[in-house]
C-alpha positions, 0 to 999 in steps of 0.5 A: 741216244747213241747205239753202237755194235760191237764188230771186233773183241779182244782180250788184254792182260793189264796190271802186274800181269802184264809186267810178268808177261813183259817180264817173260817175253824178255827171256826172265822165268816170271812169277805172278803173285796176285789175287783173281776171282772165281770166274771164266775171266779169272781162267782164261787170264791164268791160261795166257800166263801159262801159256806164256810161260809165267808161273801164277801164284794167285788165289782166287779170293776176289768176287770178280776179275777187274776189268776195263772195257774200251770201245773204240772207232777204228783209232779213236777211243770212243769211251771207257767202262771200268767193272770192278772195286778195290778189295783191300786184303784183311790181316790174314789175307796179308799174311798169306801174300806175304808167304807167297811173295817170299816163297817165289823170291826164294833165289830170284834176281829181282821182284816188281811191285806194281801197284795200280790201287785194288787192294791187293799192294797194301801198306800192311803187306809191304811191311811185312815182305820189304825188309826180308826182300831187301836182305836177299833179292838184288834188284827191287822195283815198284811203281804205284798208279792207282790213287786207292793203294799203298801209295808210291810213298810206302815203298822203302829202300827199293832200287828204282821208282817208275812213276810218271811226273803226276803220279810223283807230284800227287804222291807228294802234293808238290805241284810248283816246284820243279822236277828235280827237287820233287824227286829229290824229296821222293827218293830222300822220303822212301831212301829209294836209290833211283828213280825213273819219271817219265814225260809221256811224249816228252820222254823220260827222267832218271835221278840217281841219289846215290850220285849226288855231288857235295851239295846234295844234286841229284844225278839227272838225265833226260831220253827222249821218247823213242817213237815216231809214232803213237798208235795206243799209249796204253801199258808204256809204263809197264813195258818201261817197268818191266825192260828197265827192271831185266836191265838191272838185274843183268848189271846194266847202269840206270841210263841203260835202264832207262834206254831199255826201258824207253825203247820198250815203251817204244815198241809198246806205244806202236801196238793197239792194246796192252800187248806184252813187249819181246826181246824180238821186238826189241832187235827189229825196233833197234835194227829199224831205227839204225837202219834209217840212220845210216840211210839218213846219213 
């Protein structure tokens, strides 16, 4: 029998929420188009997207909040509770989150889908909602993590994929083949234009289709990780997501995508919890590792 007592707790946003939060710290005015539930949680998460400065544009049609419990001894993870299921939306839930997606798309720069399997990305809303976001937002991105969702697959014609070497591989249940060519036939299956896999410790991937070579190569480079230390890997990808997606939309190429990207998930991966990422993280992270460099040199 093992007993425990808590001695420390604190709260973190996850899923598109933290994206948005991410989103916010870099200096963008964010919306967050969700669902919550009717509860105390459900509250104090819109109180820290306010006071953060993000527009929450989610009603409160789940049962409960889903959240993720993780107990740890000082850096160790002990273990993990998960409460909450997934709540697929019906018909008329879709058509109502579709209304709200497009109406907080109206004159913005870039929309993000995360999809992390609790019902509220389904297949019906993004049919509903891509082919109008594709005619006027100038930057859509999307990443899908949970395996109960629409699925990485259902994102069509999207300027960039972030999912991670497993989550490209289940998408498409390619476990032999090398990397390239699982991306490859990702971007050719949703005729998204370029992907971001990452590597965990080993970095990160882009693959460019729209700069491919005679013989239909993709376009590939590789970045390192861009941390010396690890303290709680927890939310890299969506500080990833959100830095590589403000990068687009201010012009920059997929490499400086990717770099942004890497250097946020950097920061990240140096906080203990899902701590949104700050362009004056950003400055200080860039200023430290040019700072040892030239004492290096």
């Amino acid at each position: 029998m093992l007993s425990l007592r808590t001695l420390h707790a604190r709260d973190f946003d996850g899923g598109a929420g933290v994206i948005a939060l991410h989103l916010a710290g870099l200096g963008a005015r964010a919306t967050l188009v969700s669902t919550l539930a009717d509860d105390e949680p459900s509250r104090n998460v819109a109180l820290r997207l306010a006071s953060a400065g993000v527009e929450a544009s989610c009603p409160g049609t789940r049962r409960s909040l889903v959240t993720k419990h993780r107990y740890l001894a000082e850096q160790t993870k002990l273990f993990k509770v998960d409460e909450g299921d997934a709540a697929p939306a019906d018909s008329l839930e879709e058509q109502k989150l579709a209304e709200r997606v497009l109406q907080a798309s109206e004159g913005a720069a870039a929309v993000v889908f995360a999809d992390f399997g609790y019902g509220v990305v389904t297949g019906g809303l993004l049919d509903r909602v891509l082919p109008a976001l594709r005619r006027h937002v100038p930057v859509i991105t999307a990443k899908a993590a949970g395996r109960q969702g629409a699925g990485l697959l259902r994102f069509r014609e999207v300027d960039l994929l972030c999912p991670t070497e497993r989550e490209l591989r289940e998408a498409q249940h390619d476990f032999s083949r090398g990397l390239g060519a699982a991306a490859w036939d990702l971007l050719n299956a949703t005729g998204a234009k370029r992907a971001i896999v990452t590597l965990g410790k080993q970095g990160l991937v882009t693959f460019d289709r729209a700069d491919r070579s005679a013989a239909e190569r993709l376009h590939s480079d590789y970045v390192p990780a861009l941390s010396d230390a690890a303290t709680d890997t927890l939310g890299c990808g969506d500080a990833l997501l959100a830095a590589a997606t403000f990068a687009l939309c201010a012009g920059g190429s997929l490499q400086a995508a990717a770099l942004l990207g890497s250097i946020a998930a950097g920061v990240e991966v140096r906080e203990n919890g899902n701590v949104p990422v700050s362009a004056e993280q950003i400055r200080r992270h860039l200023h430290a590792r040019e700072t040892s460099v030239t004492i290096a040199a």
